[in-house]
N, C-alpha and C positions, 0 to 999 in steps of 0.2 A: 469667955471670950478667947478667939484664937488670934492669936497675932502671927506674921510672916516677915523674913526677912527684906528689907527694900534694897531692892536693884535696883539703881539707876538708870543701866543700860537699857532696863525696861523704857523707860520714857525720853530715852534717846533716838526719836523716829524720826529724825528729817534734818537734812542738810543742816539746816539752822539753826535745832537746837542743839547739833554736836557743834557746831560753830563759835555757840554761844557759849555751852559749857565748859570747852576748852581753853576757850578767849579770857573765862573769868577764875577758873582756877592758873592760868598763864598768871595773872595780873595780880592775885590775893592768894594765891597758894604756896608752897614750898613743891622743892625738888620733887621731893616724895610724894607728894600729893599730883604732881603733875604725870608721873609716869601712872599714878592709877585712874586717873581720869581718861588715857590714854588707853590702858587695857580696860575698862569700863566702854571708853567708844569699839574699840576690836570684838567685847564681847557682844554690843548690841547688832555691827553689823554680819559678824561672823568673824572666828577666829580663820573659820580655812578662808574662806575667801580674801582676807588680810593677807595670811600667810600668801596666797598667789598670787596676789596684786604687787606686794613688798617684797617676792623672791626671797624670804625667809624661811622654814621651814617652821612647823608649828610648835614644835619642841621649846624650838630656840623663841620665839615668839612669845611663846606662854614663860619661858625661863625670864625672858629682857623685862614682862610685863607685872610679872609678881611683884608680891609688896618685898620691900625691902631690897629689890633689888637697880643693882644703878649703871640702865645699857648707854652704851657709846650715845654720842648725839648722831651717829650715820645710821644707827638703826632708830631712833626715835624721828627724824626725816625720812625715810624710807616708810615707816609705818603710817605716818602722817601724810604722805603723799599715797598709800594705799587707801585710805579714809578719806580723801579729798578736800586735803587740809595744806596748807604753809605756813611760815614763819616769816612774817617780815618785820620788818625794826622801824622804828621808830623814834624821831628825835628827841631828846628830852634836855630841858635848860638842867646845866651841871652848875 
């Protein structure tokens, strides 16, 4: 039996389900986990086309989105608004 590695970004085809998987590692994730769910949506829609949507260049793109690494929140809103995504807040009883 051959096995293969699972991509995610594979089964990230439509608005809604990068919507959704964003939405749920946002909610029940970590930092870390957030920025790779992040580069997982870039890889499925294209890294160059992110890169010219977000005015970033790919380099930097691919550097902000590796693991372990931890980019400003202006380039994670930039990349997010290239993916046609946003951030909004929400109230929560303290």
């Amino acid at each position: 039996m051959e096995t293969t590695k699972f991509e995610v970004a594979d089964y990230l085809d439509s608005n809604e389900m990068i919507a959704e998987y964003l939405n749920e590692v946002l909610n029940q994730g970590s930092e870390k986990e957030l920025v790779e769910a992040i580069g997982n949506v870039a890889k499925a829609i294209g890294m160059t086309k992110i890169a010219e949507k977000s005015g970033l260049s790919r380099p930097s793109l691919y550097k902000a989105l590796s693991g372990g690494s931890k980019p400003q929140f202006s380039t994670i809103l930039k990349v997010l608004g290239a993916v046609g995504g946003k951030v909004n807040i929400e109230a929560i009883a303290i």
